[in-house]
Every structure is written in C-alpha cells, then in structure tokens.
Backbone as JSON, one array per atom type, in Angstrom:
{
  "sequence": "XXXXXXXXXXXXXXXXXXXXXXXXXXXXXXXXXXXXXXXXXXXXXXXXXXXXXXXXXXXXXXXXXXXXXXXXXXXXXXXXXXXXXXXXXXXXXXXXXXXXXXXXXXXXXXXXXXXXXXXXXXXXXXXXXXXXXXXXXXXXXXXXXXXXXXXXXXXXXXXXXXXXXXXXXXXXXXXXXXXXXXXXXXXXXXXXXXXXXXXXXX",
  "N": [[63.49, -138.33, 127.7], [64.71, -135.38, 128.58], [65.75, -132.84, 130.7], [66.45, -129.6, 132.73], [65.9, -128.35, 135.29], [65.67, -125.46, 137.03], [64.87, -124.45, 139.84], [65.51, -121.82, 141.07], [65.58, -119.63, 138.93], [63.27, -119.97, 138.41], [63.58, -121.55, 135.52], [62.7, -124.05, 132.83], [65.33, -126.25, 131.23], [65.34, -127.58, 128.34], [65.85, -129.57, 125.61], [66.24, -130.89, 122.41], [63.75, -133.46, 120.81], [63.56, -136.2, 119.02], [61.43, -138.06, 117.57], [57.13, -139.1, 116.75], [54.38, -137.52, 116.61], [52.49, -138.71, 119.23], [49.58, -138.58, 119.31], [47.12, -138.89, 117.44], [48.13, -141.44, 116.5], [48.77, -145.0, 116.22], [49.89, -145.44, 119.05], [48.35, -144.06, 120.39], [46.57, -145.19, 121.76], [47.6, -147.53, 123.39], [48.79, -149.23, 126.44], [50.79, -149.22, 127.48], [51.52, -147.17, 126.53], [50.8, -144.79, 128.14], [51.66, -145.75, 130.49], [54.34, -145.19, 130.46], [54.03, -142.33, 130.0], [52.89, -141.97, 132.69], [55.3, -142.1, 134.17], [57.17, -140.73, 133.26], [56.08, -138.29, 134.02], [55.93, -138.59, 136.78], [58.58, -138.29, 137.45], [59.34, -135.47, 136.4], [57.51, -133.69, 138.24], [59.02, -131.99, 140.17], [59.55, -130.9, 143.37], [58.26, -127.39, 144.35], [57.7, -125.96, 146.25], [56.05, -124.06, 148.84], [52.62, -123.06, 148.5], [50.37, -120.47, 149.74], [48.86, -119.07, 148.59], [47.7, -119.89, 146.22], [45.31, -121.58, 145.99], [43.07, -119.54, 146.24], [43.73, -117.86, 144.08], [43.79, -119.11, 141.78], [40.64, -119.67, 142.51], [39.47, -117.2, 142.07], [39.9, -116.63, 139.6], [38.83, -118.61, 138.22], [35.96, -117.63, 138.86], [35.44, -115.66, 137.35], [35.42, -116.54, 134.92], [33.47, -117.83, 135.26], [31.66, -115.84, 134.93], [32.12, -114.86, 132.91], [31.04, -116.4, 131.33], [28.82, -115.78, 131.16], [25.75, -116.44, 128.95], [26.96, -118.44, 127.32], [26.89, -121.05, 128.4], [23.88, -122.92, 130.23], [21.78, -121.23, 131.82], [21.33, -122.66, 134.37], [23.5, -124.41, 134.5], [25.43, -122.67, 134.58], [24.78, -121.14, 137.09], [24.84, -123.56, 139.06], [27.51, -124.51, 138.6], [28.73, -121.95, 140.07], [27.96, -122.01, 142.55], [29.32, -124.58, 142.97], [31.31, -123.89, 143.14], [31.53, -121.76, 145.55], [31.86, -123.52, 147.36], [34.23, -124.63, 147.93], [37.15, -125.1, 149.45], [39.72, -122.67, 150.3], [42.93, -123.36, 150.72], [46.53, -123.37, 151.54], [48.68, -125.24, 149.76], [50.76, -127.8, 148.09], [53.4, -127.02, 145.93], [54.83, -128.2, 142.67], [56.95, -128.51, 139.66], [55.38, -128.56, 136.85], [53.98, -129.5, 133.87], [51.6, -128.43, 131.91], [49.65, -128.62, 129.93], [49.65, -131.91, 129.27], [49.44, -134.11, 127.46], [48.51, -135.91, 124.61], [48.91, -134.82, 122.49], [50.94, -133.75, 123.16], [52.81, -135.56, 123.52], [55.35, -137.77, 122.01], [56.35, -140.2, 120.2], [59.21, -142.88, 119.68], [60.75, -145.01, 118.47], [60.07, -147.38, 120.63], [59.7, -145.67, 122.55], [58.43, -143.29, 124.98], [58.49, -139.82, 124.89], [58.59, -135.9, 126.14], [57.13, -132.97, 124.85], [56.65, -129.62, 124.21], [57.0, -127.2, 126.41], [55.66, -124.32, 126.76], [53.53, -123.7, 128.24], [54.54, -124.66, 130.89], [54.88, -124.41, 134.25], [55.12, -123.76, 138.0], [52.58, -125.56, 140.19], [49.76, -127.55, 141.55], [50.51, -131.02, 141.55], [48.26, -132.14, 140.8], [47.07, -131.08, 138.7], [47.99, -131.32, 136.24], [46.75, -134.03, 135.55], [44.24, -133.1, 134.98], [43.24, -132.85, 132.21], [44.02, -135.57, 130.84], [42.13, -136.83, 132.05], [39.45, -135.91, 131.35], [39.35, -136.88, 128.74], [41.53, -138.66, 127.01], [41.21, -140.63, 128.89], [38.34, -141.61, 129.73], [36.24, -143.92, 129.43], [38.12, -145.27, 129.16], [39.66, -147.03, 131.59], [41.71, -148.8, 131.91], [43.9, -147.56, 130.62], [44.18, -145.22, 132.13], [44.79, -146.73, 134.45], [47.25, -147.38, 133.57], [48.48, -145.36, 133.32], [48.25, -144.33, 135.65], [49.63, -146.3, 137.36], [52.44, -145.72, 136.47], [52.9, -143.3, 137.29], [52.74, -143.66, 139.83], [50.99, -142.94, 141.7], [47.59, -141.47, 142.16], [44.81, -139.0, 142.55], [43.49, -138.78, 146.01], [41.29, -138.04, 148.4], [43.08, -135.91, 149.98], [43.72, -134.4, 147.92], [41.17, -133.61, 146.82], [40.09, -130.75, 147.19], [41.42, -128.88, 145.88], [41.66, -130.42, 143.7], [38.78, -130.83, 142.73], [38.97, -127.9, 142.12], [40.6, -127.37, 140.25], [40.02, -128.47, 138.16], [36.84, -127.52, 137.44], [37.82, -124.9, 137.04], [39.61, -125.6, 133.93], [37.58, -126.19, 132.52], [35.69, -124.69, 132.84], [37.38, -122.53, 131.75], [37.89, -123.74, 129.19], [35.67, -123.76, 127.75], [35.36, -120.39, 127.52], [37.6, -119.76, 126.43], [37.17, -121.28, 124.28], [35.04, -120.58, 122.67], [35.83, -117.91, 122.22], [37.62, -117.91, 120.53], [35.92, -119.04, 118.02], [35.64, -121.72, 118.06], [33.32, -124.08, 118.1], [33.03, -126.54, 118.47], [34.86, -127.83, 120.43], [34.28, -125.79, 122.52], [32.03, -127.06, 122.8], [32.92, -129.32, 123.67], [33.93, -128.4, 126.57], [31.74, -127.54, 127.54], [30.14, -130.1, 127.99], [32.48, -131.37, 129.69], [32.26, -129.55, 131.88], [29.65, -130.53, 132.84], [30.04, -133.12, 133.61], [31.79, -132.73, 135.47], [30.01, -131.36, 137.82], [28.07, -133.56, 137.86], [29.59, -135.49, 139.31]],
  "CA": [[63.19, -136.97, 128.12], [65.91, -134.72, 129.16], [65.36, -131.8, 131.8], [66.99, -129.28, 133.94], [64.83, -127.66, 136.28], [66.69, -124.36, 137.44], [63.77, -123.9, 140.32], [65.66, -120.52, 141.67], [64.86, -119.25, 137.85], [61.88, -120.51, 137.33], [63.56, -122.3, 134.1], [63.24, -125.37, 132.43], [65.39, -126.13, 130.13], [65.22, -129.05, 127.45], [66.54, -130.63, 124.5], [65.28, -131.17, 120.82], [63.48, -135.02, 120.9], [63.32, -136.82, 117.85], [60.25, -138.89, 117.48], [56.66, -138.66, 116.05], [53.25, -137.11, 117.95], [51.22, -139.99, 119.86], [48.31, -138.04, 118.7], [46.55, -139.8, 115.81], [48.9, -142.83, 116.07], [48.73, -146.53, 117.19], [50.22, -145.8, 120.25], [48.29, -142.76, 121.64], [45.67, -145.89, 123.0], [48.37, -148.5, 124.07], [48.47, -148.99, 127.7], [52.17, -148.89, 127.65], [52.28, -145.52, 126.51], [50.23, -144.48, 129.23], [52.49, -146.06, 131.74], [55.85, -144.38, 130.62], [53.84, -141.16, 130.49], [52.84, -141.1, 133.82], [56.53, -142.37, 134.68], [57.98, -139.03, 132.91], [55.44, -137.19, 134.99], [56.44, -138.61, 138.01], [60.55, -137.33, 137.22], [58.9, -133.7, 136.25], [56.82, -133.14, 139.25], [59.43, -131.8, 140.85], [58.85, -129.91, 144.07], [58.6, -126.21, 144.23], [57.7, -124.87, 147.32], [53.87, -124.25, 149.26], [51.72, -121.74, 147.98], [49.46, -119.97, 150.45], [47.75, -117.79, 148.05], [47.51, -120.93, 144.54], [43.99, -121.89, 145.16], [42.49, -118.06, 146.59], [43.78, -117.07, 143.24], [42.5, -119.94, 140.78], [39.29, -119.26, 142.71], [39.01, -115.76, 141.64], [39.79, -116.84, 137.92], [37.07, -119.45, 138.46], [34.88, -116.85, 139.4], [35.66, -114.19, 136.49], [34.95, -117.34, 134.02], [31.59, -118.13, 135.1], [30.85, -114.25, 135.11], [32.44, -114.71, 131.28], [30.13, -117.29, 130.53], [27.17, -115.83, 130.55], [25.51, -116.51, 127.53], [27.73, -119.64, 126.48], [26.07, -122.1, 129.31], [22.54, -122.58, 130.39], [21.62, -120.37, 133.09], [21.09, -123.52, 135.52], [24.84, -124.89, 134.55], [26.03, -121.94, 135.57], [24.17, -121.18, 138.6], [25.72, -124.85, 139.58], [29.22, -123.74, 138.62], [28.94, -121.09, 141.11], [27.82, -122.91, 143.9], [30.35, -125.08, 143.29], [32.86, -123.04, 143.51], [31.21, -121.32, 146.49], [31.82, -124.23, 148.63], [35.31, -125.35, 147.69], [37.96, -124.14, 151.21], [40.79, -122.67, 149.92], [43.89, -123.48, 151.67], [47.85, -123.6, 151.27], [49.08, -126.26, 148.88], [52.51, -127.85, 147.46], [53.51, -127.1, 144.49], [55.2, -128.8, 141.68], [57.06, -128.35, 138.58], [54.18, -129.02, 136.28], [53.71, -129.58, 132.44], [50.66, -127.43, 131.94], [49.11, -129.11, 128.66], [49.91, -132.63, 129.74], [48.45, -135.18, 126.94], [49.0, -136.92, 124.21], [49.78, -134.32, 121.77], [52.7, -133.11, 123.16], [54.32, -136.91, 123.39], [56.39, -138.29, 121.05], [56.91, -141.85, 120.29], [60.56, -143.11, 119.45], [60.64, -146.82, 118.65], [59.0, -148.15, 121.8], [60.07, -145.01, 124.01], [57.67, -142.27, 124.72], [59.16, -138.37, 125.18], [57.05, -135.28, 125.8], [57.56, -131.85, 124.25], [56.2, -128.04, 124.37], [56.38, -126.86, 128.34], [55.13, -123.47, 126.88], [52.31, -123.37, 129.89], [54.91, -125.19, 132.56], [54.43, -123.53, 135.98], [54.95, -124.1, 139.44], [51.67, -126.01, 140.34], [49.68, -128.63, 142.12], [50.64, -131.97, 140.69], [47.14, -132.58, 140.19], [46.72, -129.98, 137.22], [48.16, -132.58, 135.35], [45.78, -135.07, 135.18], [42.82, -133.01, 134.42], [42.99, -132.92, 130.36], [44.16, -136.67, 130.22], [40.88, -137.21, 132.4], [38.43, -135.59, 130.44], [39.71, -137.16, 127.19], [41.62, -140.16, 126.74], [40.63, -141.59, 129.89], [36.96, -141.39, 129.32], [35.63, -144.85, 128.76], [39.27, -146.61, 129.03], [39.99, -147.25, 132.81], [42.99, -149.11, 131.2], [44.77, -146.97, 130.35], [44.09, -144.63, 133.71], [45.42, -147.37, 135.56], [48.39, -147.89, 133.52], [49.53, -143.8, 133.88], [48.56, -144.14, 137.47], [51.14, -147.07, 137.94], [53.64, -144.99, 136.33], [53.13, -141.84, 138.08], [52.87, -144.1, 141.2], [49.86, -142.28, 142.75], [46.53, -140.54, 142.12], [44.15, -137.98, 143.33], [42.84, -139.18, 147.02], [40.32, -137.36, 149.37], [43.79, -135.01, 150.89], [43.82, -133.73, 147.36], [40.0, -133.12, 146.7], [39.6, -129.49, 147.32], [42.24, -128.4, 144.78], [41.12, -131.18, 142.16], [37.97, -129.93, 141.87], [38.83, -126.2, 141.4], [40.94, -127.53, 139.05], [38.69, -129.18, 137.02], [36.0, -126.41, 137.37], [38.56, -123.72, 136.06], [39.72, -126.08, 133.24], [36.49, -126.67, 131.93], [35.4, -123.32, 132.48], [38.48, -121.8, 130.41], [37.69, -124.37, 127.93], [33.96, -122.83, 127.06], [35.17, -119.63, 127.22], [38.39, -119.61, 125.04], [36.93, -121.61, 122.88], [33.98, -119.39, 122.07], [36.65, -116.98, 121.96], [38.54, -118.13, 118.72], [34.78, -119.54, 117.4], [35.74, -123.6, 117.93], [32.34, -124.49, 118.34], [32.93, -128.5, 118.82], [35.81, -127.3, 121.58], [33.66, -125.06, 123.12], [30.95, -128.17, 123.4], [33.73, -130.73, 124.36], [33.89, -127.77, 127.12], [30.12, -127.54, 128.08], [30.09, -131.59, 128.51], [33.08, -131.66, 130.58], [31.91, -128.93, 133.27], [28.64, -131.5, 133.28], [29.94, -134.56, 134.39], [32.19, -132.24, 136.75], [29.17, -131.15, 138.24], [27.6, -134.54, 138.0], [29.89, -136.32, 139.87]],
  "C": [[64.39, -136.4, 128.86], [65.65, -133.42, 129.43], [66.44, -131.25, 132.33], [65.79, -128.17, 134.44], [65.59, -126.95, 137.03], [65.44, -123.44, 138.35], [64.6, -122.28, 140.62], [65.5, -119.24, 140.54], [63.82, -119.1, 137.63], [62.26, -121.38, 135.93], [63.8, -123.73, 134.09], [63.44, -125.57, 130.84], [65.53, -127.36, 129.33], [65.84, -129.01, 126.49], [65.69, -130.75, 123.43], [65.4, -132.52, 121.28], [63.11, -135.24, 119.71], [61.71, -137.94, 118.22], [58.82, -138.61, 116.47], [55.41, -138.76, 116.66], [52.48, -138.31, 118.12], [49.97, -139.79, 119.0], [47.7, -138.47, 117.39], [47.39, -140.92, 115.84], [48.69, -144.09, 116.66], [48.71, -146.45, 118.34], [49.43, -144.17, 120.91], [46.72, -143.95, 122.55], [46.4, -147.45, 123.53], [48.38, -147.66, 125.67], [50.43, -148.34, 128.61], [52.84, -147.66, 127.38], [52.03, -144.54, 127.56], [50.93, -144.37, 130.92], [54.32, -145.53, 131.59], [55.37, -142.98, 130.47], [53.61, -140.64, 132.15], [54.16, -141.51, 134.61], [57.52, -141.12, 134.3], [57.32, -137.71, 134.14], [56.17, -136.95, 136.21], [58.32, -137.55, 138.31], [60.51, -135.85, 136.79], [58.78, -133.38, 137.37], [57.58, -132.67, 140.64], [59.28, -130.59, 142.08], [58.89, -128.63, 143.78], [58.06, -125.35, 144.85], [55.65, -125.11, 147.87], [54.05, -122.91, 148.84], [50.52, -121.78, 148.8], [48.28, -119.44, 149.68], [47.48, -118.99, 146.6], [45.92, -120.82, 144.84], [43.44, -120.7, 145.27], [42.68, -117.54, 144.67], [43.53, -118.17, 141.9], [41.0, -119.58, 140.81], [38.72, -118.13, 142.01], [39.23, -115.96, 140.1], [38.86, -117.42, 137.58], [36.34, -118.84, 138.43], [34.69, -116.01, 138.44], [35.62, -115.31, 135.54], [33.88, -117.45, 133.72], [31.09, -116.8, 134.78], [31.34, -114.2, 133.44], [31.81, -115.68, 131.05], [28.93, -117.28, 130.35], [26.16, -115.76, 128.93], [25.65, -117.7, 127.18], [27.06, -120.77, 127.27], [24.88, -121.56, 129.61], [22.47, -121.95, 131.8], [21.81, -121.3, 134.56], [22.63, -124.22, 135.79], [25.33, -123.68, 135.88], [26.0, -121.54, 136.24], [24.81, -122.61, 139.51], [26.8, -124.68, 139.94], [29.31, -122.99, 140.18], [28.97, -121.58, 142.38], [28.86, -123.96, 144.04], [31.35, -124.84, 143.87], [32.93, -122.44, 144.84], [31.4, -122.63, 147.47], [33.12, -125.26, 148.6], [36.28, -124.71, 149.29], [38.84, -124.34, 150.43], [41.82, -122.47, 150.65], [45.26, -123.9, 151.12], [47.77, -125.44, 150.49], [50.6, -126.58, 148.42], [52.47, -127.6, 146.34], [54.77, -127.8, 143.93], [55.58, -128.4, 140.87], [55.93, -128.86, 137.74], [54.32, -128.59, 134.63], [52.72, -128.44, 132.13], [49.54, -128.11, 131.03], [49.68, -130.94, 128.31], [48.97, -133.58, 128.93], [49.14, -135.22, 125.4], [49.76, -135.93, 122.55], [50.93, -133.52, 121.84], [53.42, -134.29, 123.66], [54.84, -137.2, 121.96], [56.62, -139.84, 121.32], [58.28, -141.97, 119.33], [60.4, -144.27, 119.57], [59.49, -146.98, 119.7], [59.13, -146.94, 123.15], [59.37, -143.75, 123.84], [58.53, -141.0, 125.18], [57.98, -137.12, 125.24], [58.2, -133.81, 125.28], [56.28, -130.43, 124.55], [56.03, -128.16, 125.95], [56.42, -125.27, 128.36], [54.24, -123.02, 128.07], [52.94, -124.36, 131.35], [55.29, -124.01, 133.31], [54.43, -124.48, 136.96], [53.61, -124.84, 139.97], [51.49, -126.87, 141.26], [49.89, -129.57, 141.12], [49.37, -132.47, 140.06], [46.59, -131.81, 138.56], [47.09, -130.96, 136.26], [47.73, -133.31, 134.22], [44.31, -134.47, 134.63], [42.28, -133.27, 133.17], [43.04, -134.25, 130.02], [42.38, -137.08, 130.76], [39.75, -137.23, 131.75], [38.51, -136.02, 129.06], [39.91, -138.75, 127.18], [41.19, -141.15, 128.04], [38.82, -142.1, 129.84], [36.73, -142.63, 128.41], [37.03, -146.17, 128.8], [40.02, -146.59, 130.47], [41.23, -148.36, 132.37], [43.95, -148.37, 131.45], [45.0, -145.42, 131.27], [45.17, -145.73, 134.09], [46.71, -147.81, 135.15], [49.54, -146.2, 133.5], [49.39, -143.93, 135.27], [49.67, -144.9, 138.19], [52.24, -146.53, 137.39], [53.91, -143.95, 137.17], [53.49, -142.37, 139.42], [52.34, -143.61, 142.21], [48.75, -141.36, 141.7], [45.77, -140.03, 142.9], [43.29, -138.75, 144.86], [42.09, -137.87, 148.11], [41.54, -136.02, 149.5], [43.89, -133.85, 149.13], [42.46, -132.93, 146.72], [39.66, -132.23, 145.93], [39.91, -128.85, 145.82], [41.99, -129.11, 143.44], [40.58, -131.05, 141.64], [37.57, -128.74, 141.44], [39.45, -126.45, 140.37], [40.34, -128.05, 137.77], [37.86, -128.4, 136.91], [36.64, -125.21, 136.29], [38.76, -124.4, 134.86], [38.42, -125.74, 131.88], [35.66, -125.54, 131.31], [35.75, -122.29, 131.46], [38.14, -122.75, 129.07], [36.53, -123.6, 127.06], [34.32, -121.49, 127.0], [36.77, -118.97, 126.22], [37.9, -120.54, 123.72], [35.69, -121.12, 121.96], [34.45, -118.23, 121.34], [36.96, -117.04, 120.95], [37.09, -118.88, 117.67], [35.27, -121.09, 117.16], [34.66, -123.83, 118.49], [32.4, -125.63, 119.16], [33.84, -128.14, 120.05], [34.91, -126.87, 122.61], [32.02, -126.28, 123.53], [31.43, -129.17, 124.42], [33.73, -129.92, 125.92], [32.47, -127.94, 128.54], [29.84, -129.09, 129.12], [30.72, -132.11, 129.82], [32.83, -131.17, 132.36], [30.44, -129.89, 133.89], [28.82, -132.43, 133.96], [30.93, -133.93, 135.42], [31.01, -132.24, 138.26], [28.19, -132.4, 138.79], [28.09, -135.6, 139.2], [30.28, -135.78, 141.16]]
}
C-alpha cells in the first residue's frame, strides 16, 4: 500500500496496485488476511485533528434517517432507533484519516500480500468508522478472524470509545435500509434491517 496523506489538503493520494479482489476468493476468510488488513489500517489512521461538532452532526443525520425510514422498519424498531439515539452524549472526538468503505472488497491480494484500493468515501473521521462494515459482515460468526485484524490494527473499540461506536453503528445501519430501498436492493436493504437489530439487541 502506498500513501501520501497531504492533511493541510485534505488529499490522499495513491498509486495503481496490482493484485486481485479478496472478495469471493480463498483469502477473503484467511486469518492472515485479516491481520495485514488491520496492519494497513493501523498506517492509514492517521491523525487529523479533534472535532467538536463530528458526533452533533452524525446525530442529526441519524435522526433524518429514522424520520426516512418510516415505512421501511417496523414501527417498534424504529421507535427503538430513536431512543437510542436519544440517549447517546455527544461530545468532541479525534479524528483520523479514515478509509470510509473499509472491507474486503476494496483489498487486493498479491501473492501473499494484501493492498487496499478505492478511498472514494475517505474522510477525516473517528477511527472507529472503520470497523463497523467488517463487524456486521465478515466478522459475524468468525471471532478469528476479529482477533487477527485486531492484532494488526493493535487495538479495538473499549468503553472511552462507546458513545461514538454506537452512533456509528446506528447511522450505518440506518443508511443501509434507507439507500438500499432507495436503488430497490431488497436483500441489502434486509442485510440492513438485521444489522440495526442486533445493534439494538446488544
């Protein structure tokens, strides 16, 4: 992976990577791919300042989701949602260079060496944004292969990050059900529904 991160821009700029997408291949459930992804992460996540106003203004997207989902969830989900959201404290945060779309189809395998590609949706962020998509997906059912991106990254989400984890996950989940209603991906728009459940659940 080859980077420059030009924070006083905002740009990052990259390099064409040869390789061929994780996604459908052998290696998108090796544990070892897992663990040089969250080792690229870690060399991304470069700082980029506190943000006073990040979660205040997730919140309010949060909030203008659920009010776009009426219809698409059951009245009681989203009565949940809300309350969720209603009791999150939003407060200054660090931010991060951040991937945006952070999973397995934007790696690349090269012989034995993983690379990632498209940072169309990279932004300034919490580092936790991250992890939400690998969570809800390939992690799901393979605590494996969690614990072998977490020893790469060399940390995961603890209590100080919480607040922000689970707006992030709320919004996620949220935007999921309602862009994917949007373009008519039904099965998307379920994988969606499920995910804001076990948010909620847990």
């Amino acid at each position: 992976m080859r980077f420059v991160w030009l924070a006083g821009a905002g740009i990052l700029v990259t390099e064409f990577l040869p390789g061929t997408p994780v996604e459908g291949s052998a290696a998108e459930y090796r544990s070892e791919t897992y663990r040089q992804a969250g080792a690229l992460l870690a060399r991304l996540h470069r700082p980029a300042g506190t943000s006073a106003d990040y979660t205040r203004k997730i919140a309010y997207q949060t909030q203008l989701l659920i009010r776009s989902a009426e219809g698409l969830l059951a009245a009681g989900l989203r009565a949940r949602a809300a309350e969720e959201l209603a009791g999150i404290i939003t407060a200054p945060v660090e931010l991060v260079a951040t991937h945006g779309d952070y999973q397995p189809r934007n790696w690349l395998v090269d012989g034995e060496t993983i690379k990632v590609i498209d940072f169309g949706r990279a932004d300034a962020r919490p580092w936790v944004h991250d992890l939400v998509r690998l969570t809800h997906q390939q992690f799901l059912g393979r605590p494996a292969l969690a614990e072998a991106f977490y020893s790469g990254l060399g940390k995961q989400p603890t209590g100080a990050e919480a607040g922000v984890w689970h707006l992030e996950n709320l919004n996620q989940a949220l935007g999921t059900v309602v862009w994917a209603h949007k373009i008519g991906d039904a099965a998307f728009e379920q994988s969606g529904v499920e995910r804001l459940e076990r948010i909620l659940a847990g």
